[in-house]
N, C-alpha and C positions, 0 to 999 in steps of 0.2 A: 609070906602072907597071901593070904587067897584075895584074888582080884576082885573089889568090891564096883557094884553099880553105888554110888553115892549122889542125892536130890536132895535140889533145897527150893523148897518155895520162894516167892522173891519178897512180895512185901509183905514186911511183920517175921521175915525171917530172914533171909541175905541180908536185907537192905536197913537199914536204920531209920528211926521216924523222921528221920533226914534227907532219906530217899539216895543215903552214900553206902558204899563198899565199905567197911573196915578192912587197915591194909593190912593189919593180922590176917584178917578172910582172904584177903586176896593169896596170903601169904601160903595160907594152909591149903588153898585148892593148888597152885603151882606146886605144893607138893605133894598132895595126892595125885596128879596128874603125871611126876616124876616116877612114883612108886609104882607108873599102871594102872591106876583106876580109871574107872570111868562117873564124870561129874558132869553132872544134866543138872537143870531147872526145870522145874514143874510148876506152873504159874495160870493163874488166870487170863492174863496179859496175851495180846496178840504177839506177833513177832515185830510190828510198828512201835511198841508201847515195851518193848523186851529187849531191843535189840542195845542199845546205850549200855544198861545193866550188865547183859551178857558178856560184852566188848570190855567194860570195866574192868569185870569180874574173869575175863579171859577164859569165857564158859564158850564152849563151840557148840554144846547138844542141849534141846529145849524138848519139855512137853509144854508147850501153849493153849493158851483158849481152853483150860481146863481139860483137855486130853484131848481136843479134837484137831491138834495139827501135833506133827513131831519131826522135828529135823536133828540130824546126827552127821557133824561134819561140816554144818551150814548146809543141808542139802535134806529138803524131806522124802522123809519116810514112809511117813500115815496123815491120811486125812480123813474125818467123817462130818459132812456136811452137817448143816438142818434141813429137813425137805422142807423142799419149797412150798409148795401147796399148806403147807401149817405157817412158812414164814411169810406168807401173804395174807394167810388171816391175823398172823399176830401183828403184824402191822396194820390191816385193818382194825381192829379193835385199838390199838394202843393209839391210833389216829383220833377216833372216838372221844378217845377216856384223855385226852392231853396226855400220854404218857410218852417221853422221850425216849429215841432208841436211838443204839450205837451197834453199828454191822464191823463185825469182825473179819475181814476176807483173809488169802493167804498171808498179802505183801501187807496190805493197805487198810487204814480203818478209819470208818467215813460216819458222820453223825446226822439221822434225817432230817430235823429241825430246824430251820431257821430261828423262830421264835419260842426258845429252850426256856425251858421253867428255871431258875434261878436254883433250886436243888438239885439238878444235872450239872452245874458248874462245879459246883460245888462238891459231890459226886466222885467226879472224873478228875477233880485237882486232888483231891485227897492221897492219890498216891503219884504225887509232883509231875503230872501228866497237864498241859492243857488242852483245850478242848478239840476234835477230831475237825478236819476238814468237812463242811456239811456237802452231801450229796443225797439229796432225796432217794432217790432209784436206785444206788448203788448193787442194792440186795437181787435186781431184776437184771445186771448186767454182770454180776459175777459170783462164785459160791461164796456162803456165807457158812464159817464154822458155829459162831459166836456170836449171840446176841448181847448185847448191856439193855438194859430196860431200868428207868430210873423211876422208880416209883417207892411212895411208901408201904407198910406192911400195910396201913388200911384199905391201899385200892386193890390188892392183889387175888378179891373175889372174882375180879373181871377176868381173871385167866385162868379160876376154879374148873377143874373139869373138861377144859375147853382142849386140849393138847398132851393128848398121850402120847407124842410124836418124841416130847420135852420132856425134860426137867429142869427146877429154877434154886439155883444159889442164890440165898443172900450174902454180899460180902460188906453191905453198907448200909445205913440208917435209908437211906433212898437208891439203894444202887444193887439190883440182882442179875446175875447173868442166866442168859437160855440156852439150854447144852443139850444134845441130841439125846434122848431118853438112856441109849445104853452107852452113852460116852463119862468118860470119867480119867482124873489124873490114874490113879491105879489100872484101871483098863489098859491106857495105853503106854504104862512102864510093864505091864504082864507083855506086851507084843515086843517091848525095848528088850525085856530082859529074856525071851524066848529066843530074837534074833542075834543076839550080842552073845547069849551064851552065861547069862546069869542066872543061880538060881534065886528061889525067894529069899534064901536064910542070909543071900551075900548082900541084900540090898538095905542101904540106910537111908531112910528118909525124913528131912525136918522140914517141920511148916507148924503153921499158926490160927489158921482158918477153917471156916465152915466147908472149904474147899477142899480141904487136904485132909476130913475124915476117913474116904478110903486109901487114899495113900498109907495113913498112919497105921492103919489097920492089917493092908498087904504089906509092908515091909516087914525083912526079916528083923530090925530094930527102926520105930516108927520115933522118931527125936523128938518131944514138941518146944516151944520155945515158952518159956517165964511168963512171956505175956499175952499166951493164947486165952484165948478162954476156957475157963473150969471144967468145961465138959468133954473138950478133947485133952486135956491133960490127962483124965478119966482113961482116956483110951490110948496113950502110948505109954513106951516099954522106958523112956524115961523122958525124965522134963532138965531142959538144961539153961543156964542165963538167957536175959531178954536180948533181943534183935540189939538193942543199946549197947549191950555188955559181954560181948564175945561170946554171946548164944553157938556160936556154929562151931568156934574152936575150943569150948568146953566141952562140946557135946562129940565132935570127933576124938581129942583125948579118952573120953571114956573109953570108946570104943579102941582104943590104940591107934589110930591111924594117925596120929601125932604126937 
């Protein structure tokens, strides 16, 4: 069988609304990992907020921070900042407008706020995370890939126009990430799969989010999971059980690699 790159989004697709591994999953990646493949994670998630999961799930290769960090090995690869000069205004303005941010660095990830609006807790527990060590300055003393910006869709006039620098995911009723304009999970599995020697038709990808639409779309089979929403169901090559219910090892059967 031809050596496949195989991704999986973490939450809403590896993981359970439980925020666990099924040990089917665990079972089926040790064997895709037998056969040769190669198994990344393509997540939102810093490497602070990823690493538990990873270790769990006995995954060693990540895309983080929505493509803007990638390690292969435990060891990165790629990085693509936010500049600065736009991340100093967006924390001025979000200072402004009370909106809470969360700095995403390599290692480490640090929350500006002391006094956090009650829908950043809220937020940030959602995927069994609690809340980031607060460092004000953090963004002024090391790069930052990843912004969280916890705000509803009503205030997000205030960042209308302001940052072509950007672009903003929602993945939560109150919760968007800030990702370098040309950064994206698919971006940076096109530089995985260039380096490693994969073509597009070998790559399998499952997720569940607003996040994982170009993923779905550059893979050679885009997976989505039961309980994505309707619209990316729209856009992969097949939909398989929910995160609940062996999503990930229905959906490699298909494809035979179990």
């Amino acid at each position: 069988m031809t050596r496949k790159l195989v991704v999986f989004d973490i939450d809403g697709t590896l993981v359970t609304d439980t925020h666990e591994v099924l040990p089917d999953t665990i079972e089926a990646i040790k064997q895709l990992q037998e056969a040769g493949h190669m198994v990344m994670c393509a997540t939102g998630r810093s490497l602070p907020l990823a690493k538990e999961v990873l270790d769990e799930a006995g995954i060693e290769h990540a895309v983080l921070s929505n493509g803007a960090v990638a390690f292969v090995d435990g060891k990165q690869v790629y990085g693509n900042e936010l500049d600065p000069k736009a991340l100093e205004k967006l924390v001025r303005i979000s200072d402004e407008e009370t909106i809470d941010l969360v700095f995403n660095g390599l290692l480490e990830t640090k929350l500006r706020n002391e006094d956090f609006q009650p829908e950043t807790k809220l937020a940030m527990e959602s995927f069994g995370e609690s809340l980031p060590a607060i460092e004000r300055d953090f963004y002024q003393k090391e790069p930052v890939y990843q912004v969280v910006a916890l705000l509803g869709e009503e205030k997000m006039s205030v960042y209308e126009g302001q940052f072509p620098e950007f672009r903003f995911v929602r993945w939560h009723e109150y919760g968007i990430d800030v990702l370098p304009k040309n950064g994206s999970k698919a971006e940076t599995l096109k530089i995985i799969a260039e380096t490693y020697g994969f073509k597009q038709e070998d790559i399998i990808a499952f997720g569940d989010g607003n996040n994982d639409v170009e993923m779905i779309q550059y893979a050679g089979a885009g997976v989505v999971m039961a309980n994505a929403q309707p619209s990316l169901k729209e856009l992969g090559d097949f939909v398989t059980l929910s995160n609940n219910d062996g999503g990930i090892c229905h959906g490699l059967r298909e494809y035979g690699l179990l």
